[in-house]
N, C-alpha and C positions, 0 to 999 in steps of 0.2 A: 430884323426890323424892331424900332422900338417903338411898342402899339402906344406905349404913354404919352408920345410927341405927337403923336398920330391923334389919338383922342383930342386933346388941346387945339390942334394946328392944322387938321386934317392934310397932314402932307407926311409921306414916307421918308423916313430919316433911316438907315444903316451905320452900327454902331461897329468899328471892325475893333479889335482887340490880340494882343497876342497871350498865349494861354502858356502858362511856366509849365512845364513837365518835370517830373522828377523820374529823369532817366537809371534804370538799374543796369549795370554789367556784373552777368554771372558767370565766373569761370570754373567751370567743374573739369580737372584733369585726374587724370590715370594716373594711380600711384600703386601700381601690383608689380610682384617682381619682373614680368616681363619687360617693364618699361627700364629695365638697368641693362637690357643688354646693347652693345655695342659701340661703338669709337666714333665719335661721342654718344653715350648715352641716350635713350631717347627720353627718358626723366630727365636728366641735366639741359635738354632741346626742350620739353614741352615747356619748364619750368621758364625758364628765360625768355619764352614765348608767353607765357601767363604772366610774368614781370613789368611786359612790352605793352602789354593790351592794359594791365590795373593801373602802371600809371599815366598810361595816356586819360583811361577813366576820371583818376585823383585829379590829376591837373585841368579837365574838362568841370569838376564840381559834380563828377556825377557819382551814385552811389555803390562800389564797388564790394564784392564778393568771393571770395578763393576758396573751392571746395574740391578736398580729394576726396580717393576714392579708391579701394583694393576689395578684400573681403569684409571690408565695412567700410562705415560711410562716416567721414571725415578724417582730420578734424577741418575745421571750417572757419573762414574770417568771414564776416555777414555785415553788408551795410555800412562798411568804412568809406567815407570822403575828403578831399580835399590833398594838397599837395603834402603839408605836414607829416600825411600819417606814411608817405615810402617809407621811410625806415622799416616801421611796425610790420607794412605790409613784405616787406623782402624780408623781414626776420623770421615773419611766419612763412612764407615760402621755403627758406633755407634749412627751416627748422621739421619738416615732413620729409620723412626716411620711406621709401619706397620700400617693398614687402607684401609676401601674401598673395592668394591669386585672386583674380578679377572676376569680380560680379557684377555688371554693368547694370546690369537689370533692375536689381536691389539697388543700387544708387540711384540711377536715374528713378527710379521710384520716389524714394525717399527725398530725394532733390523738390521732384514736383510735388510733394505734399508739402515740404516744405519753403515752397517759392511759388505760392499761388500768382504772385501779379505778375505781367506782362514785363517784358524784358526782354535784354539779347543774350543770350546764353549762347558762352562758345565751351565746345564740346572737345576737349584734347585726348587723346587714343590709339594708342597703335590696334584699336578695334580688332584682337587677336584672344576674345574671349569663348572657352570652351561652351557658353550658354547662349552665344549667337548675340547678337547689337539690336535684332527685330525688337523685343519686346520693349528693353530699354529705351530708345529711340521713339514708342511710340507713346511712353507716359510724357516724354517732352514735348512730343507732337500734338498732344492733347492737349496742351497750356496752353497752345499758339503760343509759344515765344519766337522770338525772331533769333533764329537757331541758326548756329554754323559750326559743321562737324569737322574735324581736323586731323586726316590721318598721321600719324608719324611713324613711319618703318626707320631702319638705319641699313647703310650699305651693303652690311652684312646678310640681312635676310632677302632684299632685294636680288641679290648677286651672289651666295654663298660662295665665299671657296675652301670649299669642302671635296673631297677624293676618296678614296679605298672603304674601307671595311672600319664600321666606327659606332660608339652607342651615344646615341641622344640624351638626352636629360632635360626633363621639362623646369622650369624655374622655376615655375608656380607650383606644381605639386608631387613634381620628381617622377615624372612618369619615365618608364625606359623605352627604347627602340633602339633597334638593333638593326642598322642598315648597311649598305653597299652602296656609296655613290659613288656615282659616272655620269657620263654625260647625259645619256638616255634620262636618268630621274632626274638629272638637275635641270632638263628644259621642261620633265611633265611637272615637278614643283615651281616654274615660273608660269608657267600655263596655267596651273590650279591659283598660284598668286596674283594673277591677271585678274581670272575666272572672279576670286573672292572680294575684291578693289572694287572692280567693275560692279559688280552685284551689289555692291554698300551705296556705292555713285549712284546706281539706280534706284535705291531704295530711296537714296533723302530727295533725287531731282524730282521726283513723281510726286513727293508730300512736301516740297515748298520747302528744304532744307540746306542751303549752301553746304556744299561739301568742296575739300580742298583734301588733296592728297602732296603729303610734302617726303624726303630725306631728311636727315640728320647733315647731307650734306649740303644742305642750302641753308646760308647764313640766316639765323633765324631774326635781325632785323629787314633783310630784304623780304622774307615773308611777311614779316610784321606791315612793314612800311609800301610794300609795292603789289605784292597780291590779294591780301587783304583789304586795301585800298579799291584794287579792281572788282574786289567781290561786295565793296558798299560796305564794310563793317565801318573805315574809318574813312574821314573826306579831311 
């Protein structure tokens, strides 16, 4: 109401207006060495998914962000816009060597201190950290951003084919194990896989968090452009 026309005129006048927003897109992806394993990659999957998302960003005029993430936290592009700057931004993508194990916590930490305002921050992860996703997950919970988490496994760990008598080797910190697969463990390891998906899916559906669980082997602009889409990130 504008009471100014109102005093003058005594008659109610409604002023409607549209209000510029200046939209942030934050993209914080997984860069520890677990994200190198598999045919393709799930770093060379997440990145060309982080690629898909900035410059739709650019070209929208909105303000974009790329931040990895392993046992520390960047490096980071903050606040880049407009179509011009792809280059810049795919240089810097291209230019981020995966490495190191995962601390989600400590990033997403250090993210929301770093990114107090309101935004949509998409969340990229094969979410396969030794220190659990809970705590991480809930310093971004706490920003209220408009949050969408994004698993990415590859075929490999989904479906191992794996057989006999063999030693593990952890990527991130070289731990050993020394096992026997057969059939028996390879359906209680897709049960426990289930088990661990499912429980992530529950934790974001409960706190307002779009969660998507993808493959390495689904073309990462049909995600971009068709599921994403479904889940309201892009119209």
């Amino acid at each position: 109401l504008d009471w100014n026309i109102y005093a003058r005129l005594e008659k109610l006048f409604i002023k409607l207006f549209f209000e510029e927003e200046d939209l942030h897109v934050n993209i914080l992806f997984d860069a520890s060495a677990s994200m190198q394993f598999g045919k393709p990659d799930k770093y060379l999957y997440a990145r060309r998914v982080a690629a898909a998302i900035a410059y739709i960003g650019l070209v929208n005029y909105n303000r974009v962000s790329l931040t990895a993430f392993s046992d520390r936290y960047g490096p980071e592009m903050v606040g880049v816009r407009g179509r011009r700057l792809t280059h810049q931004m795919l240089k810097h993508l291209t230019g981020i060597e995966a490495g190191g194990a995962g601390n989600l916590s400590a990033a997403c930490r250090q993210f929301a201190l770093r990114h107090p305002q309101r935004s949509i921050v998409l969340l990229l992860s094969d979410f396969m950290d030794k220190g659990g996703y809970e705590e991480g997950m809930r310093y971004l919970i706490g920003r209220k951003y408009d949050l969408y988490a994004i698993q990415v496994l590859s075929p490999e760990e989904i479906d191992p084919p794996l057989n006999g008598d063999l030693q593990l080797v952890d990527m991130e910190d070289e731990d050993l194990a020394d096992v026997t697969i057969n059939r028996a463990l390879i359906n209680r390891y897709k049960q426990n896989l289930h088990a661990y998906c499912k429980g992530l899916q529950d934790f974001c559906t409960r706190r307002g968090v779009t969660y998507m669980f993808t493959s390495t082997t689904v073309p990462f602009d049909q995600l971009v452009l068709t599921y994403l889409r479904q889940r309201g990130l892009l119209r």
